[in-house]
N, C-alpha and C positions, 0 to 999 in steps of 0.2 A: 687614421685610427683603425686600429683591428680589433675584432670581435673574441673569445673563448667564451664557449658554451661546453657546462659542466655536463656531462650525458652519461657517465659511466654506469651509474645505478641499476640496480634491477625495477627498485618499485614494494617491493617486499607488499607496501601497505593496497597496494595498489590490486592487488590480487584478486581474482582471475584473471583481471585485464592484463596483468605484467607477465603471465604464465610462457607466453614466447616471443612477446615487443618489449622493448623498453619505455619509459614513460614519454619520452621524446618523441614518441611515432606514435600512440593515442590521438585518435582521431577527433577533433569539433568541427563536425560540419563538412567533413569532406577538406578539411585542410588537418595534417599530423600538428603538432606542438611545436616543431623543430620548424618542419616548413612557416611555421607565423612567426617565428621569431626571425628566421631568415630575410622573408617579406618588410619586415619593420625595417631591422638593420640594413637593408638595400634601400628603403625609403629613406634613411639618414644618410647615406650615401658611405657608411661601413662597404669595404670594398674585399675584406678578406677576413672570413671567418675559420675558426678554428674549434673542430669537435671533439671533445673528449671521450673518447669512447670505451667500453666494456664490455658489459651484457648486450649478448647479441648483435655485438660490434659486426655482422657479417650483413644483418639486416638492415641497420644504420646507415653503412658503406653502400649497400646496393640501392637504399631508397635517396641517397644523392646522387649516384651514379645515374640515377636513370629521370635526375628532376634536373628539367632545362629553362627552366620557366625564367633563369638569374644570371643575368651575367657577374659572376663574381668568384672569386679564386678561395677555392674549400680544402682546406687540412683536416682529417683524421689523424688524430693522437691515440694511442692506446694506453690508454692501465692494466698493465697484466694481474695487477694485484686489485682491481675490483671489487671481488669477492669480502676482502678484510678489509678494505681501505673506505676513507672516505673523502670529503672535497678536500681536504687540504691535498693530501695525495695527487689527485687528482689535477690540480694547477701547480702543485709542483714538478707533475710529468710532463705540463706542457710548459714550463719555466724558460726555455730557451725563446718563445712566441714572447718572451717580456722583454721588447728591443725595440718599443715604442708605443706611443698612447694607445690603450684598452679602455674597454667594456666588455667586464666579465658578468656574464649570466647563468644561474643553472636551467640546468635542462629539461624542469618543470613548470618556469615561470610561463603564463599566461597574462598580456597585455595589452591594453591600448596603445596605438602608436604615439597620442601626444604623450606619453609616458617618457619612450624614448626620447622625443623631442627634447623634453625638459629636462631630463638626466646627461644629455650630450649638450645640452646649450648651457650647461654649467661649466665652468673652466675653472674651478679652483685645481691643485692639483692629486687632490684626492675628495672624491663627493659620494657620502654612502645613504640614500635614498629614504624615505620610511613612508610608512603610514597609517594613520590613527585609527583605532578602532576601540569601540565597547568594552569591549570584552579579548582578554588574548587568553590562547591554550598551551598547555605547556609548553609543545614541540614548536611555536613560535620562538623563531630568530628576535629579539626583545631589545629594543635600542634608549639611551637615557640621553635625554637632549638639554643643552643648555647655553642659553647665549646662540641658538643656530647651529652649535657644534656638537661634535657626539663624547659624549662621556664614558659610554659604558654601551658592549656591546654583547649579548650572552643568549641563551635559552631560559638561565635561572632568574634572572632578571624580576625585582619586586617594585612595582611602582613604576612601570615603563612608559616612557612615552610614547613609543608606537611599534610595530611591526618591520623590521627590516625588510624591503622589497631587493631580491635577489640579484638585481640589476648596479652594479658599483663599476664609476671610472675611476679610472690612472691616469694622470698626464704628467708628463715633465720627470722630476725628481720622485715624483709618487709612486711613479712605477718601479723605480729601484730601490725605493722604501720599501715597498712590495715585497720586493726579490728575497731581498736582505731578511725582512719577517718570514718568511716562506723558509729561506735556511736556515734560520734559528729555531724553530718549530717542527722541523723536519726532523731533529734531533732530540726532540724532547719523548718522554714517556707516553705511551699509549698514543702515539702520533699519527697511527693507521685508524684509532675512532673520532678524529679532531675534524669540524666541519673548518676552513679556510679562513668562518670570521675570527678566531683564534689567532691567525696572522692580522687581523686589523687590531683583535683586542693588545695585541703585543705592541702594533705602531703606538697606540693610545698610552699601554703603559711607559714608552719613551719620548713622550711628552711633545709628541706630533701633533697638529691640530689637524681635525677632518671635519670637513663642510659635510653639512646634512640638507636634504631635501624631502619637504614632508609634498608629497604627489597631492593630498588632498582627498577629493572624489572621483577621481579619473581611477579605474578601475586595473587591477594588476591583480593575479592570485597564481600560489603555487599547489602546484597538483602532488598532493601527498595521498588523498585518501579520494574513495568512487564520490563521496559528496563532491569534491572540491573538483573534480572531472564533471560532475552534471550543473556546477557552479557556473563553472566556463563554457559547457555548452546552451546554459539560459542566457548568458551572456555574448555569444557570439557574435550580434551586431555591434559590439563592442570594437572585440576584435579580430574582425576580419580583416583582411586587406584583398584589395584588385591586384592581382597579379600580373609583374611586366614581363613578358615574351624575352629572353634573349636566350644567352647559354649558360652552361653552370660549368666550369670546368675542375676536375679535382685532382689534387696534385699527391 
């Protein structure tokens, strides 16, 4: 199985922070964002990851170039169209990396590694993650569950079951279900502001069934705004990882 991580974003909300890094290189604790999600996926034994890159793609590139801490095989993807586009964009530039089992992440998720554990130890062929909370905000990714499976997937979302966690596998058929929604979508109206779960809400309206995974209490958050950055850094001992010595090599 291979890794894409969504990175192309500036951050916008994220500001002053975002002013010359992207959200992916925000630092908790002396580990960046990118590097801990690296650290996970090499602890599930993910052996090739792939970054999507944009803003300050030069900064991105040089802070793997010079992390050796992994032995594991790293692609940079670019989006030139960053600037206007959004995630769907974004995994459709990396579309030709869909040529076998995935685990797509964006590039502000913050998590525990049993997280990952239990999102890879699912093997249905498409499993899209969630998790319950109180209270949701607008800009929450909004999922409606039923029977284990996912109904509805959106931001408008009234009466949600829980929080999409930005973490979603492909395996088998799923992944060319994938493709296939990613082509259709790619072509539709205002296709440059569409976030990519639009490509899942499309598999749902063709009457695919998607496994859901509610994580529970084990802890996962996306870095939209400076709260949700000081969130993850109260949380650190969460998710941290020990990091293993080898090399990182990037192709």
């Amino acid at each position: 199985m291979k890794a894409i991580i969504l990175a192309a974003g500036k951050g916008k909300r994220l500001q002053p922070h975002t002013n010359e890094i992207p959200k992916c290189l925000l630092t908790i604790d002396n580990e960046t964002i990118l590097e801990h999600q690296i650290n996970h996926l090499k602890s599930c034994d993910i052996e090739e990851v792939n970054v999507v890159v944009g803003f300050a793609k030069d900064k991105v590139e040089e802070f793997l170039g010079n992390y050796d801490s992994l032995g594991m095989k790293i692609n940079t993807i670019y989006n030139p169209f960053w600037e206007t586009t959004n995630s769907l964009f974004s995994l459709w530039a990396a579309r030709f990396q869909l040529n076998s089992d995935v685990v797509l992440l964006n590039g502000d998720d913050v998590f525990e590694l049993e997280v990952m554990n239990q999102i890879l130890s699912n093997k249905d062929e498409i499993c899209v993650p969630y998790k319950v909370k109180k209270n949701y905000a607008a800009e929450d990714m909004k999922v409606k569950i039923k029977d284990g499976y996912l109904s509805a997937i959106g931001k408008n979302l009234r009466n949600a079951s829980g929080e999409s966690v930005g973490i979603r596998v492909f395996r088998n058929e799923g992944v060319e279900i994938l493709k296939r929604s990613l082509e259709k979508e790619i072509r539709t109206d205002n296709f440059n502001l569409k976030w990519y779960a639009s490509g899942i809400d499309r598999i749902l309206q063709r009457g695919h069934k998607i496994k859901t995974l509610d994580i529970k209490d084990l802890y996962w958050h996306d870095v939209d705004y400076p709260n949700d950055l000081n969130n993850a850094k109260i949380n650190v001992n969460k998710i941290s990882t020990k990091k293993k010595k080898t090399n990182l090599k990037i192709v």
